[in-house]
ChimeraX commands (.cxc) that place a marker at each C-alpha (Angstrom):
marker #1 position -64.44,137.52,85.65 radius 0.5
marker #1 position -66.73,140.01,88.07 radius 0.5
marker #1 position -69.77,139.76,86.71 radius 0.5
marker #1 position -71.09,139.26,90.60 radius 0.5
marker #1 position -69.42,141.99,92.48 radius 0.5
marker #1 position -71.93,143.84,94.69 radius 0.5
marker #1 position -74.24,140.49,94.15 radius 0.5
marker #1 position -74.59,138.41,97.41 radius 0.5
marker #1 position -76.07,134.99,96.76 radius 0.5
marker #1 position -77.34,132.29,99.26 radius 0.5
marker #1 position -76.42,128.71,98.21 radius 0.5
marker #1 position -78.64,126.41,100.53 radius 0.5
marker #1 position -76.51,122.68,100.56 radius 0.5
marker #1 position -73.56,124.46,100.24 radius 0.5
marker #1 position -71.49,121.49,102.40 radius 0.5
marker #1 position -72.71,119.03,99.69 radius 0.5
marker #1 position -71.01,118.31,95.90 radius 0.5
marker #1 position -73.09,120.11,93.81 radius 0.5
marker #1 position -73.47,123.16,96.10 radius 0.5
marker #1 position -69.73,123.58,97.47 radius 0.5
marker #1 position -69.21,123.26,93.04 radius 0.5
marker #1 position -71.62,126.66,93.14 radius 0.5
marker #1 position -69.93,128.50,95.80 radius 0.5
marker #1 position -66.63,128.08,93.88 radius 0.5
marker #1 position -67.90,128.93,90.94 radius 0.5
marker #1 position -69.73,131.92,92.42 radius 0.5
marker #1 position -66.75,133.18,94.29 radius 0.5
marker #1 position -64.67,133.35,91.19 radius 0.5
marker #1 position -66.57,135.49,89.60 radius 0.5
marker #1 position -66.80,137.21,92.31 radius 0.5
marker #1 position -69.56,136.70,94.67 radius 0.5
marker #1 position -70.17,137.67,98.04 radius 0.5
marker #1 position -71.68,134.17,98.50 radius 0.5
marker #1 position -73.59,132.75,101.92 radius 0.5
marker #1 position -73.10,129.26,101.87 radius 0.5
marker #1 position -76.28,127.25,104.08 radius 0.5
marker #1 position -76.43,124.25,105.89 radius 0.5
marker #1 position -77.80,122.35,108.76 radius 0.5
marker #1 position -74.67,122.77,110.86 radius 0.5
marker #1 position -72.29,125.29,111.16 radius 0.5
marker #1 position -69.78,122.38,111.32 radius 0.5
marker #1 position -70.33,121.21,108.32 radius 0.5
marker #1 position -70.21,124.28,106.43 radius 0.5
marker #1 position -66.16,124.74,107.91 radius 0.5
marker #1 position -64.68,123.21,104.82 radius 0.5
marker #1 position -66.10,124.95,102.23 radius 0.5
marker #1 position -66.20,128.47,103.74 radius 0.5
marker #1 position -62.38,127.98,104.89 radius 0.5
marker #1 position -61.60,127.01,101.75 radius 0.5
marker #1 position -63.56,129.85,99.53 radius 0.5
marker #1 position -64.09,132.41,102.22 radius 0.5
marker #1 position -67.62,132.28,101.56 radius 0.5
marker #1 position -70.47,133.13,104.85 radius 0.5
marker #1 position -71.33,130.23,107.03 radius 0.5
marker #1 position -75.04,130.62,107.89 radius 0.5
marker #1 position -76.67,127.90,109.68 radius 0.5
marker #1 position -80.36,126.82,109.69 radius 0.5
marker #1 position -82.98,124.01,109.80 radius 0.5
marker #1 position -84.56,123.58,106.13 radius 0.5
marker #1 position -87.95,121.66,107.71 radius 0.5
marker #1 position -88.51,124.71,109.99 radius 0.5
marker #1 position -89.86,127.74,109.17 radius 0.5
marker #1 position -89.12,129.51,111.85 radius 0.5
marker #1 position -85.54,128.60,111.77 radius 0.5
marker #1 position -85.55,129.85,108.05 radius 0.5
marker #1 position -87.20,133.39,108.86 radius 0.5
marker #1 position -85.06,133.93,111.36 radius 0.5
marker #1 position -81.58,133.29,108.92 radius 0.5
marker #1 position -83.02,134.67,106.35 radius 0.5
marker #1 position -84.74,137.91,107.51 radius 0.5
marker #1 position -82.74,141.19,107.60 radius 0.5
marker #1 position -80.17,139.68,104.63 radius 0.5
marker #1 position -79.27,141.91,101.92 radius 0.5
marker #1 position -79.89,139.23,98.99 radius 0.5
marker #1 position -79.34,139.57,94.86 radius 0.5
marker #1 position -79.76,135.79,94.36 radius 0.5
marker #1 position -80.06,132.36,95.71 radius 0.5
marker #1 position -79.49,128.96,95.08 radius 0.5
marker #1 position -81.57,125.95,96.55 radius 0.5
marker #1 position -79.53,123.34,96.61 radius 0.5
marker #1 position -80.51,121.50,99.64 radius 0.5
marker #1 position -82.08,118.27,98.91 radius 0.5
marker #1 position -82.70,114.68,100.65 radius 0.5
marker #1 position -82.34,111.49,98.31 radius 0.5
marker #1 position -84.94,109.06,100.59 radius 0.5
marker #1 position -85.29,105.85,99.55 radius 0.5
marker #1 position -85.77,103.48,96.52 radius 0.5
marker #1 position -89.10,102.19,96.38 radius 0.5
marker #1 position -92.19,101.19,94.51 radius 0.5
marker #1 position -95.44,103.40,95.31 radius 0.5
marker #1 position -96.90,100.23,96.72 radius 0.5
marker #1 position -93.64,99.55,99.16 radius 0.5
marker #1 position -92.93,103.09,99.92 radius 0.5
marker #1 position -92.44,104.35,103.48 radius 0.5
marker #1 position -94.89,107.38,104.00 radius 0.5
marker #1 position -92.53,109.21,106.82 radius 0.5
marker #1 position -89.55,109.04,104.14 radius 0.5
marker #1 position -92.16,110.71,101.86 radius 0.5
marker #1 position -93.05,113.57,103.64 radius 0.5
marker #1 position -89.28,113.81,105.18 radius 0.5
marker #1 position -88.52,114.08,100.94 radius 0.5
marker #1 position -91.14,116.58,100.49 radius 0.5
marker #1 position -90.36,118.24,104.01 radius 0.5
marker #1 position -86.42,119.04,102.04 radius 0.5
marker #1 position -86.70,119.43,98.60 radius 0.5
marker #1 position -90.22,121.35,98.15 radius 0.5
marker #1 position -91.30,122.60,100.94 radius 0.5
marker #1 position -88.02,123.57,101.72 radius 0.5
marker #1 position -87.14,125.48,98.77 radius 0.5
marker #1 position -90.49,127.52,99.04 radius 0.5
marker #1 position -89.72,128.62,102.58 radius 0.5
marker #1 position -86.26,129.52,101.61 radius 0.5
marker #1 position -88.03,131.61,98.10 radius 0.5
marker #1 position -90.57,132.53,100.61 radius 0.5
marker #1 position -88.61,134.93,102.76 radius 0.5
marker #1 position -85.46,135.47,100.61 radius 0.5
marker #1 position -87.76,136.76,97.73 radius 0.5
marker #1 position -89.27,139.34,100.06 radius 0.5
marker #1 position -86.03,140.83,101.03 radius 0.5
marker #1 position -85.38,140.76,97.16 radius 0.5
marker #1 position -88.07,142.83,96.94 radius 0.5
marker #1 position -87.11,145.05,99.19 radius 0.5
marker #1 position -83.69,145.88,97.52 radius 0.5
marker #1 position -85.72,146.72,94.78 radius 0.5
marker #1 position -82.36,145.46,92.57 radius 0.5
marker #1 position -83.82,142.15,90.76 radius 0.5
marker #1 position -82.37,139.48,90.84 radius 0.5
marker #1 position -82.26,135.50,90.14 radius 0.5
marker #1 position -83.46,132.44,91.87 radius 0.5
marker #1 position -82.05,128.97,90.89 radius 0.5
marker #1 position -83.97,125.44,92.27 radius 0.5
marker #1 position -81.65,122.38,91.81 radius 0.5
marker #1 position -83.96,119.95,90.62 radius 0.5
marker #1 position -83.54,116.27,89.27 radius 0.5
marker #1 position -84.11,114.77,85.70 radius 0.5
marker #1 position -86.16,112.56,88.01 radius 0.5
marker #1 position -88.92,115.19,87.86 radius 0.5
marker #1 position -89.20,115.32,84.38 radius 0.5
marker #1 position -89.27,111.57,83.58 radius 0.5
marker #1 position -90.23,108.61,85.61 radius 0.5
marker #1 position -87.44,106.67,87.12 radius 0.5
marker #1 position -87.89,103.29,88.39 radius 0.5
marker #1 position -87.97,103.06,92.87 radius 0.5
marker #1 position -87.78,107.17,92.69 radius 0.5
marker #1 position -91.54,107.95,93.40 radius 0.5
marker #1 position -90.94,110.30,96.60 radius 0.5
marker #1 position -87.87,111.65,95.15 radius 0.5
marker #1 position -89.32,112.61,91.64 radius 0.5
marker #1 position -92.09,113.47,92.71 radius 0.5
marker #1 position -90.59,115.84,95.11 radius 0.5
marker #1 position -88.61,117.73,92.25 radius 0.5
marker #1 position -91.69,117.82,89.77 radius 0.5
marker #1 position -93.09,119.84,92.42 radius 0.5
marker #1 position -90.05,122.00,92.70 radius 0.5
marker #1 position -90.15,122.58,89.14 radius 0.5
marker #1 position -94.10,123.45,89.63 radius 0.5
marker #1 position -92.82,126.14,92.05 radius 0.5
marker #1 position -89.92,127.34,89.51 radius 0.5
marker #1 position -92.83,128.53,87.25 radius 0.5
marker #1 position -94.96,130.12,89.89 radius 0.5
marker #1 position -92.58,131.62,91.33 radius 0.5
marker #1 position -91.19,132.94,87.68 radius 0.5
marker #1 position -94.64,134.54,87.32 radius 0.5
marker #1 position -95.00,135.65,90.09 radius 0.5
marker #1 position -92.01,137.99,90.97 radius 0.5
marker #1 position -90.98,138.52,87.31 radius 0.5
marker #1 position -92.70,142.02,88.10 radius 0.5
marker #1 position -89.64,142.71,90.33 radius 0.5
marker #1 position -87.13,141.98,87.84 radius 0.5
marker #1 position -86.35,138.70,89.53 radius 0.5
marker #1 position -86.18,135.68,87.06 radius 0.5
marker #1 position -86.37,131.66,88.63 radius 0.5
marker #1 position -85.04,128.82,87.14 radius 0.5
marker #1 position -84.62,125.59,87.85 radius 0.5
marker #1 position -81.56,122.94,86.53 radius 0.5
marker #1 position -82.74,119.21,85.86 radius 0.5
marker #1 position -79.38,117.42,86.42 radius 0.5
marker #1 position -78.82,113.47,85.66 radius 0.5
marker #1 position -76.82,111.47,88.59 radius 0.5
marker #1 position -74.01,112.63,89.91 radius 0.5
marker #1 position -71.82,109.55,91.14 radius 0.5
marker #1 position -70.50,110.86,94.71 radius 0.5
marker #1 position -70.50,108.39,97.48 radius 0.5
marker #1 position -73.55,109.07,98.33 radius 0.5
marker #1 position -75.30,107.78,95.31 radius 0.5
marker #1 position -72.88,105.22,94.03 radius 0.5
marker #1 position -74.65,102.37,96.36 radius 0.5
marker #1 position -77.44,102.78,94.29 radius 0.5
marker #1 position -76.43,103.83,90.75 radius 0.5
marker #1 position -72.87,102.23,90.98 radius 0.5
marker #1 position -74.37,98.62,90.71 radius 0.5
marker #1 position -73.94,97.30,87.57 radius 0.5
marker #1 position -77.68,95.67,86.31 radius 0.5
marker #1 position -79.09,99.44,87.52 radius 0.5
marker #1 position -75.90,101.98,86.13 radius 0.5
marker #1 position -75.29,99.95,82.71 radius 0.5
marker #1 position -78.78,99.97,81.26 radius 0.5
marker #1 position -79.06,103.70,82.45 radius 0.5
marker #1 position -76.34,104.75,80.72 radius 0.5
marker #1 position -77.14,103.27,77.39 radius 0.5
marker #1 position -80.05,105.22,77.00 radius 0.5
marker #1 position -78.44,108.02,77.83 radius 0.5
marker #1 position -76.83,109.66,74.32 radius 0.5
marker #1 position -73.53,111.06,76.23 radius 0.5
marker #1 position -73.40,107.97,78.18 radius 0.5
marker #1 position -71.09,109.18,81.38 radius 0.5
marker #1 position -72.66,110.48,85.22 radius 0.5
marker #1 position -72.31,114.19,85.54 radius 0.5
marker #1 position -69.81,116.07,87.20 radius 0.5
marker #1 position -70.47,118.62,89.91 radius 0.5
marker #1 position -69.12,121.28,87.59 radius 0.5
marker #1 position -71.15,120.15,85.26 radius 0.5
marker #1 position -73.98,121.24,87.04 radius 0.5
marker #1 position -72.30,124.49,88.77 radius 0.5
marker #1 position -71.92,125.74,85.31 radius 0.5
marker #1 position -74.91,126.07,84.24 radius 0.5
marker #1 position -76.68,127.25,87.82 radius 0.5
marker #1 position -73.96,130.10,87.24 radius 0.5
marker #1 position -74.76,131.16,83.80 radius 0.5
marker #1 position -78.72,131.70,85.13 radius 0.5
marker #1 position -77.92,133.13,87.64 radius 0.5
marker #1 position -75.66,135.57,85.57 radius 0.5
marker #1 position -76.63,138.26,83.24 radius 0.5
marker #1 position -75.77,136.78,80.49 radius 0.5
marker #1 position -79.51,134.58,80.77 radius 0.5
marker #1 position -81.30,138.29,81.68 radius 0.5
marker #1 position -84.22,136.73,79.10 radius 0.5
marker #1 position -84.27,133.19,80.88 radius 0.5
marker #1 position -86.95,132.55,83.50 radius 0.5
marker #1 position -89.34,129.94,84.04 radius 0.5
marker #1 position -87.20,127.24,82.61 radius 0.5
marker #1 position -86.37,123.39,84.02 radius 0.5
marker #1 position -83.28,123.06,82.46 radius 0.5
marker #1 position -82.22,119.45,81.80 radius 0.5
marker #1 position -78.78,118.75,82.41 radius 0.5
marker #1 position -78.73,114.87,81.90 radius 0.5
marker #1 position -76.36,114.27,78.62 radius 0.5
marker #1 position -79.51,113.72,76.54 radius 0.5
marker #1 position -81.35,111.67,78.84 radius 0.5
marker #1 position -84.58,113.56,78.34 radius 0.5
marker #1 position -84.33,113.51,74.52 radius 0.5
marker #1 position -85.86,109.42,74.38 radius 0.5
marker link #1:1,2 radius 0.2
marker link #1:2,3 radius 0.2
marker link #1:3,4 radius 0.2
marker link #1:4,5 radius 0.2
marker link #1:5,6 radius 0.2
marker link #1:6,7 radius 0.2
marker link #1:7,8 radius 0.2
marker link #1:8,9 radius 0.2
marker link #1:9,10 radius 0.2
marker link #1:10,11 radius 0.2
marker link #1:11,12 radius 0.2
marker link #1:12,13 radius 0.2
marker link #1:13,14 radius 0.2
marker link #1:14,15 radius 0.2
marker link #1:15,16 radius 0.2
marker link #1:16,17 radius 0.2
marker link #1:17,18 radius 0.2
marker link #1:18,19 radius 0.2
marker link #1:19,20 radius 0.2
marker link #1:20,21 radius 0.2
marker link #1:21,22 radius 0.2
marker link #1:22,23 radius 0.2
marker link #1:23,24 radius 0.2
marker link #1:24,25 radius 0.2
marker link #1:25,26 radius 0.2
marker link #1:26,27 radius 0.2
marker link #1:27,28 radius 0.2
marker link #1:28,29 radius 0.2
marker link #1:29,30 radius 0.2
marker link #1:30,31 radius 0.2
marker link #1:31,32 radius 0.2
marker link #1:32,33 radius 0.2
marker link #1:33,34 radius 0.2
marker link #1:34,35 radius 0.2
marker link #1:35,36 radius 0.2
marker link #1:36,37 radius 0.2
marker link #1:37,38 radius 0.2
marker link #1:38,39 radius 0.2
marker link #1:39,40 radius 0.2
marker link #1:40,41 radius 0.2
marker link #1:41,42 radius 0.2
marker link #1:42,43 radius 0.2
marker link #1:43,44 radius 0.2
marker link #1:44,45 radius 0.2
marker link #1:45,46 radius 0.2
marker link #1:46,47 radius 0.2
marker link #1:47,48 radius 0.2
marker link #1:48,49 radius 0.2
marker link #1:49,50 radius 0.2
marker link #1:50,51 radius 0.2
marker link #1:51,52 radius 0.2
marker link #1:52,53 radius 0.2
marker link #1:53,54 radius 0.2
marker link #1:54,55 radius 0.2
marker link #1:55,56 radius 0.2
marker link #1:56,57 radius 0.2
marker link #1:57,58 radius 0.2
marker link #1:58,59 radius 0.2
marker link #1:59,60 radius 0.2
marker link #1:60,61 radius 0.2
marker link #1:61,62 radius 0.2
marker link #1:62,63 radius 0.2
marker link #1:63,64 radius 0.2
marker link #1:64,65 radius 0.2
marker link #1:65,66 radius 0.2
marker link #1:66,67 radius 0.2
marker link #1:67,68 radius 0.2
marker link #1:68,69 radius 0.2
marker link #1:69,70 radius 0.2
marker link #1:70,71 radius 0.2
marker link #1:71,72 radius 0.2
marker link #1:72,73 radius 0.2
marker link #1:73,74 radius 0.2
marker link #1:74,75 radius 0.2
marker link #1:75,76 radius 0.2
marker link #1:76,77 radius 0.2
marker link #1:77,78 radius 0.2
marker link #1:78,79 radius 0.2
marker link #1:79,80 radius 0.2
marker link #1:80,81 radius 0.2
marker link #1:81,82 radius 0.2
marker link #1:82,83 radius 0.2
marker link #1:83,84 radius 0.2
marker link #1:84,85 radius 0.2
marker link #1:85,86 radius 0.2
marker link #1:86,87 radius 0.2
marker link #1:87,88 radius 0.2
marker link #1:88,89 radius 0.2
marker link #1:89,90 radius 0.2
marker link #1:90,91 radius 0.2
marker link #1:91,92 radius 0.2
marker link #1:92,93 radius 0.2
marker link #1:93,94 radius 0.2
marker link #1:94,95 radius 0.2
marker link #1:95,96 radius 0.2
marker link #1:96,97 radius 0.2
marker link #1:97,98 radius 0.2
marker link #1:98,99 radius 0.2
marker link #1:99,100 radius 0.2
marker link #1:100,101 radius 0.2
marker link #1:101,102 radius 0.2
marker link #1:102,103 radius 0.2
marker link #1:103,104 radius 0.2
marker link #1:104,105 radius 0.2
marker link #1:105,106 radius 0.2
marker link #1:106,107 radius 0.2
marker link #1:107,108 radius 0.2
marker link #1:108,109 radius 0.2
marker link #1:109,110 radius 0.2
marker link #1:110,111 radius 0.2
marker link #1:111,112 radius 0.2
marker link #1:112,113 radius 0.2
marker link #1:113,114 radius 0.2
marker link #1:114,115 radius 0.2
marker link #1:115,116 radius 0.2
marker link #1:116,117 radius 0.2
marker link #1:117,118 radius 0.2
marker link #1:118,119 radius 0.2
marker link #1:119,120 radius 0.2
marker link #1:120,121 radius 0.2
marker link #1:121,122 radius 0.2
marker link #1:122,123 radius 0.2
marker link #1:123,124 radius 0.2
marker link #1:124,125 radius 0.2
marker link #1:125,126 radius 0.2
marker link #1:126,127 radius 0.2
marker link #1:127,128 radius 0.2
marker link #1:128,129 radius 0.2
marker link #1:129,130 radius 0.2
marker link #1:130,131 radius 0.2
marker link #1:131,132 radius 0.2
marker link #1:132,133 radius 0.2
marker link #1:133,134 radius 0.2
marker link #1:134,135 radius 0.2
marker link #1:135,136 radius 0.2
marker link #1:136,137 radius 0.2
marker link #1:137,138 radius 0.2
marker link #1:138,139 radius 0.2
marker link #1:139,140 radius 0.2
marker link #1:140,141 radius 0.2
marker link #1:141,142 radius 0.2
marker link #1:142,143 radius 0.2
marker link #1:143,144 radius 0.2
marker link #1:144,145 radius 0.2
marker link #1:145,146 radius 0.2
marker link #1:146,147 radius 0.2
marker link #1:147,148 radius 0.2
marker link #1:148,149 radius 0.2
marker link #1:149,150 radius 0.2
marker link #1:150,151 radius 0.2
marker link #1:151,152 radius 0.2
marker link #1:152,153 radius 0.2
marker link #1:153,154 radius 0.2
marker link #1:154,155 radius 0.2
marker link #1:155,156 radius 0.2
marker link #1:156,157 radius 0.2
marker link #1:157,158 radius 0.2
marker link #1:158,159 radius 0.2
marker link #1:159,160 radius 0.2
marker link #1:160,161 radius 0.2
marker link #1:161,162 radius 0.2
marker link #1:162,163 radius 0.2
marker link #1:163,164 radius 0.2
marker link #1:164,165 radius 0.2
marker link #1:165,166 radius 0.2
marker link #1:166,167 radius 0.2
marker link #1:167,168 radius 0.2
marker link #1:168,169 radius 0.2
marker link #1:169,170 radius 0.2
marker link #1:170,171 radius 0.2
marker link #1:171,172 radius 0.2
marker link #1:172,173 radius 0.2
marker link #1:173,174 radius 0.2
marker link #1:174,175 radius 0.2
marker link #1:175,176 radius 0.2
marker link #1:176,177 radius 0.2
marker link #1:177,178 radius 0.2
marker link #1:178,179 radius 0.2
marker link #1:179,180 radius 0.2
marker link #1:180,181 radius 0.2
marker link #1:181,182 radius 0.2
marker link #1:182,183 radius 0.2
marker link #1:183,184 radius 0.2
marker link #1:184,185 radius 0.2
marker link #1:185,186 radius 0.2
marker link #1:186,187 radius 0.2
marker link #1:187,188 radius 0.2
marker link #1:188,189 radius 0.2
marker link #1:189,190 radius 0.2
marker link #1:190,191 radius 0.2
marker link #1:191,192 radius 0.2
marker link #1:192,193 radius 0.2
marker link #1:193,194 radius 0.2
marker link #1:194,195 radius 0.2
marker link #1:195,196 radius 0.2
marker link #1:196,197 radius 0.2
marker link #1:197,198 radius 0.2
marker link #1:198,199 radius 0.2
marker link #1:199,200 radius 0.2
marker link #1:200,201 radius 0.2
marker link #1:201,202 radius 0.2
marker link #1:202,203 radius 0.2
marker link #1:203,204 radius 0.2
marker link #1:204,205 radius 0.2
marker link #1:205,206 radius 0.2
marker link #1:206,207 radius 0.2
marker link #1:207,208 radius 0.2
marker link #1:208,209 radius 0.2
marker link #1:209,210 radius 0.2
marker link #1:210,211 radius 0.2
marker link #1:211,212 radius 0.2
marker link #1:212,213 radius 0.2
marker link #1:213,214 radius 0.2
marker link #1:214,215 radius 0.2
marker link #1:215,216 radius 0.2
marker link #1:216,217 radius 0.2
marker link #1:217,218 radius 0.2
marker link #1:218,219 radius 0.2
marker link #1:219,220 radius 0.2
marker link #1:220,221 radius 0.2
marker link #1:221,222 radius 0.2
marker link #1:222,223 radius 0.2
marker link #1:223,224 radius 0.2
marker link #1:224,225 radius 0.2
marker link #1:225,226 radius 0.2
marker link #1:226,227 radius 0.2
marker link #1:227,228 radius 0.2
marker link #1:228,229 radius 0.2
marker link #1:229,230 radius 0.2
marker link #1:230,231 radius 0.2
marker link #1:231,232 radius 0.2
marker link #1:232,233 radius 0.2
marker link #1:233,234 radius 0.2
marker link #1:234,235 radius 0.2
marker link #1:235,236 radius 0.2
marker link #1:236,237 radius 0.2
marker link #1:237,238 radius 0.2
marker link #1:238,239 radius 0.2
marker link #1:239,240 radius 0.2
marker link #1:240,241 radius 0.2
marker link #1:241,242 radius 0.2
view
């Protein structure tokens, strides 16, 4: 499938699971995909592997962010970035890993819609924004108050930013996914007393796969959802659904 030829779409996170998932996906269908990081060294793998664009830039500065994005010929983009924190009550929680958490996942994202949506505009083509957001900002999760709350704000700019540049032709969406269990997360979720109760309440009762997310990013970004904006999109095995 083509369905993206001529399209190029930025993928922010693109060294992590979820995001090097997108750029696969992406590239299949035919992409010309930029895949973002913080390091051009730790974007080799996945551009090697998919020939996707290495671009490199700080997420928590804007002027690093102006200055990648500025200039690029853009159809779509993907923020995938994102910085899990810490587990803590909002009485133990450390303020600095807090705004570090809001630093990447919110006000991240809206530098990266920020200038990629005015080069959008430019093109005058449409086009589709997705925000990788968390089940964790649509329902409370214990220890997860600087994470959630980071990604109910991301969903808060999903909307806005729907309304905003729907005029253009440019729809934004935002997927909601459940945990993932990569390395990264399975210190947390991968103990027994926390994963086991989890995943009885959950109706599908298994984590997520990073396909299982890329999928879905894909089809909103696609034509196929042309009528789809403005949505948070749970992908959490019926999670949500309690």
């Amino acid at each position: 499938m083509g369905d993206f030829e001529g399209r190029t779409v930025l993928v922010t996170g693109a060294a992590g699971g979820i995001g090097g998932a997108t750029v696969r996906h992406l590239v299949a269908r035919g992409a010309d995909v930029i895949a973002a990081g913080r390091t051009a060294e730790s974007l080799e793998a996945i551009t090697q592997e998919t020939g996707a664009r290495p671009l490199a830039f700080d997420l928590e500065s804007e002027d690093s962010v102006r200055a990648a994005i500025e200039g690029l010929d853009l159809w779509g983009v993907v923020n995938c970035a994102g910085f899990g924190g810490e587990i803590a009550t909002p009485q133990d929680t450390d303020i600095s890993v807090f705004d570090k958490v809001i630093a990447v996942n919110t006000r991240g994202a809206l530098l990266v819609i920020k200038y990629a949506a005015r080069e959008m505009i430019r093109l005058g083509r449409g086009g589709a924004i997705v925000n990788v957001s968390s089940q964790a900002g649509l329902v409370a999760l214990t220890g997860h108050i600087s994470y959630g709350s980071s990604k109910a704000a991301l969903d808060n700019i999903t909307r806005v930013s729907a309304l905003e540049l729907g005029r253009y032709g440019i729809r934004v969406n935002s997927v909601n996914p459940t945990v993932v269990m990569t390395p990264m997360s399975e210190w947390y979720w991968g103990r027994e007393d926390v994963g086991g109760p989890f995943l009885e309440q959950m109706p599908l009762g298994r984590w997520a796969t990073e396909d299982d997310i890329a999928g879905p990013i894909v089809f909103l970004l696609s034509d196929e959802a042309s009528m789809i904006s403005a949505v948070s999109l749970p992908i959490d095995g019926g999670y949500t659904a309690r």
